[in-house]
N, C-alpha and C positions, 0 to 999 in steps of 0.2 A: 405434176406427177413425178418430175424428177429433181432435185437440187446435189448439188457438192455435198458429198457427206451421207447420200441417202444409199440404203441397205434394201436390195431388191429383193425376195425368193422368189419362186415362181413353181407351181407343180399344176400338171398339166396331161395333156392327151393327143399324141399326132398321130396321123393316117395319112399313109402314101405310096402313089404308086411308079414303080420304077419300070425304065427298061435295061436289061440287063446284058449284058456282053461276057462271055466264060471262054476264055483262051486258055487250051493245053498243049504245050508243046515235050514232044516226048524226044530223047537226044537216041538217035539207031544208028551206029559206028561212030561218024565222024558230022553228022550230016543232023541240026535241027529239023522234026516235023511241027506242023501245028494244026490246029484245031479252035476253030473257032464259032460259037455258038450263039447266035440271038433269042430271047426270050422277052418275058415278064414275070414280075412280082409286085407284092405288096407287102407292106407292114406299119405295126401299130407299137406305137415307143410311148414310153413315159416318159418325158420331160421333167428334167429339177433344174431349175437354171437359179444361179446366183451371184449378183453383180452387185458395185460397188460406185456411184456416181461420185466420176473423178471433176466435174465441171455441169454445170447446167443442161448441156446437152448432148452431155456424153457419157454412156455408164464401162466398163469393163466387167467382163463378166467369165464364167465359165457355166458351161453344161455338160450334165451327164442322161442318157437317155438309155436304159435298158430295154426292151420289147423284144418282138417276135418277126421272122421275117418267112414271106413265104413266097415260095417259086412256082412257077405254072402244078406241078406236080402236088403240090401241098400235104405230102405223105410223108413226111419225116418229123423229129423233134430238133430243131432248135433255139438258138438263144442269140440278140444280136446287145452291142453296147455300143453306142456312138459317147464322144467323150473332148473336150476342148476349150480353145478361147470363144469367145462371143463378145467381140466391140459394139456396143449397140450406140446409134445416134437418134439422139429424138428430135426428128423434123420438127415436128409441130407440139409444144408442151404446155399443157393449160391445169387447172387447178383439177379439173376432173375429166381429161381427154389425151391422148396421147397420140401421133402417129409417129413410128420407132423403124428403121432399118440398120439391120445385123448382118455383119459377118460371121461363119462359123467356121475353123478352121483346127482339125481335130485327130483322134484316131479312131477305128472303126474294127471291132472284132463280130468275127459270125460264128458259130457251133453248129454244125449241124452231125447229125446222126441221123441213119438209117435203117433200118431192121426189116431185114427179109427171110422168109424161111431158113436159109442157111448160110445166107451172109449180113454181116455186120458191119457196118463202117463210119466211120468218127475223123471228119473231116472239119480242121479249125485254120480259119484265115485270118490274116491281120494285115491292116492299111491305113491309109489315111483318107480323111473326108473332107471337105470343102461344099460349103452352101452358102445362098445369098437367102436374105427372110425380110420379111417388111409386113408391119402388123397397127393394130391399132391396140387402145386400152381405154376402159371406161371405168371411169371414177368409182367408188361403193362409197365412199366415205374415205377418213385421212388415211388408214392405215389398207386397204383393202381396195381391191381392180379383179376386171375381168380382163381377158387378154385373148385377142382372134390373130392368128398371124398364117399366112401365107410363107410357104420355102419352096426354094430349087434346091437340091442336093444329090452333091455326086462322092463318089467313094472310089478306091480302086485298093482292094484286095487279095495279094499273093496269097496262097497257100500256103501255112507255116509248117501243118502237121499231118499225118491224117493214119489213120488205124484198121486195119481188116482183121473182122473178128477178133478183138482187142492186142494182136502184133502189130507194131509199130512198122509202117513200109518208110524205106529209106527214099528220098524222097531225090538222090544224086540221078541224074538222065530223065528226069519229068519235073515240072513248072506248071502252075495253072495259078490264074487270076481271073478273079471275078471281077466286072467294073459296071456298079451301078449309073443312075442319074434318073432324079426323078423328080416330081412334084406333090406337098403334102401340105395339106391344113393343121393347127394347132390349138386348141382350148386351153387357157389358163389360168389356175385362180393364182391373181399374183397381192404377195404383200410388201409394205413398206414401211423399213421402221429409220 
């Protein structure tokens, strides 16, 4: 499934569910408050992974995943993008079998928007992600696999921007961070050239 030399893609499908952590701390004179909130969500990303086998059992790689992410509420619009390295090792590597465990160590954006009768709000965070994955692959022939993998993945994003009724709120005396972690399945058709 893999040799020195060989060119992975991968395009695919993950679903997963996180538990969620949303700290706001507001600065009132002198004196931080905070705010701290537990939930759930879930989301469904596309996966485009593409790596490079630098050694028999070892690929380097990067992914990019755009999807949707949604929070207990699910009443808003928007958009998430996870993005990074991916070192994959292939435990066990046969002519038409694979089993692979990955690191992913990345960045992680979310967008979300809201619309309410008479307020508006556009709220964009950016962070970094970190996940552990371990999957298997099954052969189609030379050039072509099926790919099932299992992840943990967590995330932890600041607040970068956020808009009321499209004015920019300065964002000096409030902080908020969202911090996922979660577990997801992945479908992939992967090729090999």
């Amino acid at each position: 499934m893999n040799e020195k030399g060989t060119v992975h893609l991968a395009l695919g499908i993950h679903a997963a569910g996180h538990a969620t952590e949303y700290e706001q701390r507001i600065l009132v004179l002198v004196e931080w408050l905070t705010d701290t909130r537990d939930d759930g969500a879930a989301s469904v990303t596309f996966p485009i992974e593409l790596g490079f086998g630098l050694s028999k059992g070892f690929v380097l790689g990067l992914y990019v995943e755009p999807g949707s992410y949604l929070d207990s509420s699910a009443t808003e619009s928007n958009g998430i993008l996870l993005a990074g390295l991916q070192p994959r090792f292939y435990l066990v590597n046969k002519d038409r079998f694979a089993w692979m465990a990955s690191v992913l160590l990345g960045v992680s954006a979310l967008h979300i928007e809201r619309t309410e009768p008479s307020l508006a709000t556009d709220a964009r965070y950016l962070g970094g992600n970190f996940g552990l994955s371990t999957g298997v692959g099954f052969g189609l022939g030379d050039l072509l696999a099926l790919q099932f993998h299992l992840r943990y993945m967590t995330t932890n994003m600041p607040l970068r921007a956020y808009e009321i009724n499209g004015s920019s709120v300065d964002l000096d005396g409030y902080e908020a961070t969202l911090r996922t972690r979660g577990l997801g399945a992945h479908l992939s058709l992967a090729f090999r050239f």
